[in-house]
Each structure stands twice: as structure tokens, then as C-alpha cells.
N, C-alpha and C positions, 0 to 999 in steps of 0.2 A: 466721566463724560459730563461737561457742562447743560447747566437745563435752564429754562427759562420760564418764569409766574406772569402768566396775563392773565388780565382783569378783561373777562367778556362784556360785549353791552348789558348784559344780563348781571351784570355784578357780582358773576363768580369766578372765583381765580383757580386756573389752572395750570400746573406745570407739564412742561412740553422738554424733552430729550433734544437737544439742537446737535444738529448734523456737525462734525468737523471735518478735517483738511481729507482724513482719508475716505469716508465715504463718499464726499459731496465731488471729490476728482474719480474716484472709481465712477461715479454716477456721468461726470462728463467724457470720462472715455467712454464710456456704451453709447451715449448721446452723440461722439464723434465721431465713432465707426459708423454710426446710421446714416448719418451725415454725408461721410466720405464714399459709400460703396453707394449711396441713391445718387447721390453725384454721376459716379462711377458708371452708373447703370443710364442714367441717364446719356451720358458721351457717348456710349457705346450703342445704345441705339439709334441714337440721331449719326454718327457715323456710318452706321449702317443702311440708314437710312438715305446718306451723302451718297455712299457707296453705290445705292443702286438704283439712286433717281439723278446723281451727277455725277458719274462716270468714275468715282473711286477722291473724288476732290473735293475736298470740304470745304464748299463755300460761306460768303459772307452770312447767309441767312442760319446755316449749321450752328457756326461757330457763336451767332447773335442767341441761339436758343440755350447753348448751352451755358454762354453766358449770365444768361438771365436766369436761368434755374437755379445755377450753382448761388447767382446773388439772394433767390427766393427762402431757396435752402438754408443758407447759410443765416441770412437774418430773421427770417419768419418760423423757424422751426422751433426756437424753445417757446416763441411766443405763440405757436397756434398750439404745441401741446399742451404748455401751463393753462389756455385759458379751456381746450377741450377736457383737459385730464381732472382740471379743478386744482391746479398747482404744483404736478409731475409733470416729465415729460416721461422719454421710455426709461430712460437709466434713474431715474428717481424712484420710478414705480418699483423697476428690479430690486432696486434695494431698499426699500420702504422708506423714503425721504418725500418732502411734500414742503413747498413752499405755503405760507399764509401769510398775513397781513398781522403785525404788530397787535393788533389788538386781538387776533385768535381766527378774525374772519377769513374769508377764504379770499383768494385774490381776486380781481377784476381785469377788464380790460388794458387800464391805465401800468397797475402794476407788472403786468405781463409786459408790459408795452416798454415801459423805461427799463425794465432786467433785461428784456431782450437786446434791446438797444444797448445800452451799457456793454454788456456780456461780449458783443459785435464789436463794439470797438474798443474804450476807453479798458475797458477790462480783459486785460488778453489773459490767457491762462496763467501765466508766470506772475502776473501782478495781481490775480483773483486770488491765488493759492498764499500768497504774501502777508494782502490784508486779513483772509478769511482765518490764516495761524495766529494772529496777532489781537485780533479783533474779539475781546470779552463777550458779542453773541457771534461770535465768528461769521460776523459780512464780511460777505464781498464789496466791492462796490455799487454792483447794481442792487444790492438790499440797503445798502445804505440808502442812496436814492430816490428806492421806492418805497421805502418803511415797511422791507419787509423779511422775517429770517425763514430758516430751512429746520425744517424738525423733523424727529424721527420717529417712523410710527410701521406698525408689521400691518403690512398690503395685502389684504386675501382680495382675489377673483370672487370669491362668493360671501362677499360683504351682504347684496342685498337679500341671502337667502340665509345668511347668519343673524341678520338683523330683524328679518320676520321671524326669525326660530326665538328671536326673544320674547318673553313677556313683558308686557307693561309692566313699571316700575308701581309694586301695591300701593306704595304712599303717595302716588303722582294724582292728583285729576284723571278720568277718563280722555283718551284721545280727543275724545270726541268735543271736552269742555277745556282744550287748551287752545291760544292763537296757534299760528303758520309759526311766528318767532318761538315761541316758546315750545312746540313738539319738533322746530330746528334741533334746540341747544338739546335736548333729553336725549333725540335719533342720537347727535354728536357724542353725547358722554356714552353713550350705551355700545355706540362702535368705537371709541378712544381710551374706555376707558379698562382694559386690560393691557394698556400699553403704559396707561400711569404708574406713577411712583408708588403711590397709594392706594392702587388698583381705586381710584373712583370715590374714595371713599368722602372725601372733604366736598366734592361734586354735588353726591347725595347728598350731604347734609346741609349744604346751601340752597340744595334744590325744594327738598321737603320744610325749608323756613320759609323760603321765597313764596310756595302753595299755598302753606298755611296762616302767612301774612297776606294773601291777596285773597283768601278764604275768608279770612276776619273781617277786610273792610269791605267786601262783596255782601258778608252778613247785615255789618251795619247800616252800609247804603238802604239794603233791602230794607230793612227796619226801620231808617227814617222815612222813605219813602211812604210807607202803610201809615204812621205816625203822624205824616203829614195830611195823607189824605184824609185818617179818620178828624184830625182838628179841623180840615176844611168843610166835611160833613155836620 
């Protein structure tokens, strides 16, 4: 299985498992049965619907809803679950696959927005599965596009009650004396990182230099600062 080293904003690199031809189509047939039976369910109640408020005929307005749904469906679905799910949709989740952004972060609006697009048209399945065999981080096109690849990583349900059961890392700073970025990236390795190669381990060690290089210049700041004030005194 091919993997891929990103360098976070944080300046640490991480390797990620990248999804290939078999999972990432396994993942879009579940995504396309969801697809095709809400569709499905959909006709069938607006036909029923026809049925019993025009006489068994399914008029212009019938046929206008279900066409717009099916359009809704069809283009808005990967793009509203990649940006609710944080980068899966349902068949990703199933089989622990997760889209992010080239540089490690999680996707946005924009990315969601040109895959989805893409995926809709210019990338029909036969032409996804082509480039994404061929392709050294295996895109598709719409990762091409949006700068962004598919990795593989093991999806529990009870992420956020496995991630409380952990303890803070002893060598880190207290929660309490880290930014929002930085108790990001620690949450991220602490749930990612039994899925690494190295189970975490290069993670840690860039983590605990990064602490303790911004513990050294925090000391010395403090230090000039007293140093300045006593010369001022």
C-alpha cells in the first residue's frame, strides 16, 4: 500500500496510508446505493402523492420535484457529507477513508465544493478509477483539482470517548498552557496515531522538541524582560 509524508503547519511530518482503486470504489458503491434508493424513495412518495391528490397522474409539478431532488442528490451529496463529516461521506466512513487537504489539514468548503463538482461531471466513475490506478498518490481528478488526497485511517463511533480515556501526553505542556492550534495537532496525533506506521512515534519526538524549543525562548523572553526592567530601575 502506497503512503504519503506531509509536513503540517506545525512542521511536523506525518505519514498517512492512501486509499487505492479498491477501497476508494468500494466506498463509492455504498455512496451510490444511498444515492440511488433516496432517489428512489423519493419518486415513490411524490408519486403517491400524484396519486392521491391528481387522480393517479403525475403532473408537471410531480415530475419538477423529483427532478430537482434527484439534481440535489446527485450533486450536493458528497459535497454536504465531506463538509459535515470533516472529509467522508457514508461509504468512506464505512470503511475508514477520509479525504484532507495536501498539507494534512482537513478540507474546507472550497475543496468539498470543486470534488464534488468534478466527481458530478468531468469525473465519471470509469475515468476516476483510470486516473486514481495510475496516479503516484492515487487522484482522481477532482483531488487533483482541489489539492486534495484520500487516506486511510480505522473510524470508531467512539472517538470522542476514546480520546477522553486518554491522558495528556507527560512531556507536553498542560492543556491548559497550549494555543487552540497546537492542543489541534496533539488531539490529531493522539487519535491518528495507532493508525501510523510508527505508531506516533516520530510525532512524539517532534512534538516534545517543538515544547521544548518554545519553553526555552518563553524562558529567555521572561528573562530579558526582568533584566530590562531592573536596568530601567
Amino acid at each position: 500500500m502506497k503512503t504519503i509524508t506531509i509536513i503540517t503547519p506545525a512542521n511536523i511530518e506525518v505519514e498517512y496510508r492512501l486509499a487505492g482503486v479498491g477501497s476508494r470504489l468500494s466506498a463509492f458503491i455504498i455512496d451510490f446505493t444511498i444515492q440511488t434508493l433516496t432517489i428512489l424513495l423519493i419518486t415513490l412518495l411524490v408519486w403517491g402523492m400524484s396519486s392521491t391528490f391528481w387522480d393517479g397522474e403525475m403532473g408537471g409539478t410531480a415530475l419538477s420535484v423529483i427532478i430537482a431532488a434527484g439534481f440535489v442528490i446527485h450533486f450536493g451529496y458528497f459535497i454536504i457529507c465531506e463538509l459535515v463529516m470533516n472529509g467522508q461521506t457514508i461509504g468512506k466512513r464505512t470503511l475508514g477513508l477520509r479525504a484532507i487537504r495536501e498539507n494534512g489539514q482537513p478540507i474546507g468548503f472550497p475543496q468539498a465544493l470543486v470534488r464534488g463538482l468534478v466527481r458530478s461531471s468531468a469525473d465519471i466513475i470509469y475515468i476516476g478509477l483510470f486516473v486514481i490506478a495510475f496516479h503516484p498518490q492515487h487522484k482522481r481528478l477532482g483531488d487533483i483539482a482541489a489539492g486534495t488526497v484520500v487516506i486511510c485511517e480505522k473510524y470508531s463511533n467512539t472517538f470522542e470517548l476514546s480520546l477522553a480515556a486518554h491522558e495528556w501526553p507527560h512531556f507536553l505542556p498542560r492543556p491548559a498552557e497550549v494555543t487552540d492550534e497546537e492542543r489541534h495537532v496533539v488531539e490529531e496525533w493522539l487519535r491518528r496515531r495507532d493508525d501510523m506506521l510508527d505508531g506516533g512515534g516520530k510525532i512524539a519526538q517532534k512534538l516534545a522538541e517543538y515544547f521544548t524549543a518554545k519553553a526555552e525562548i518563553q524562558e529567555y523572553q521572561t528573562a530579558e524582560e526582568v533584566y530590562s526592567e531592573s536596568t530601567v530601575d
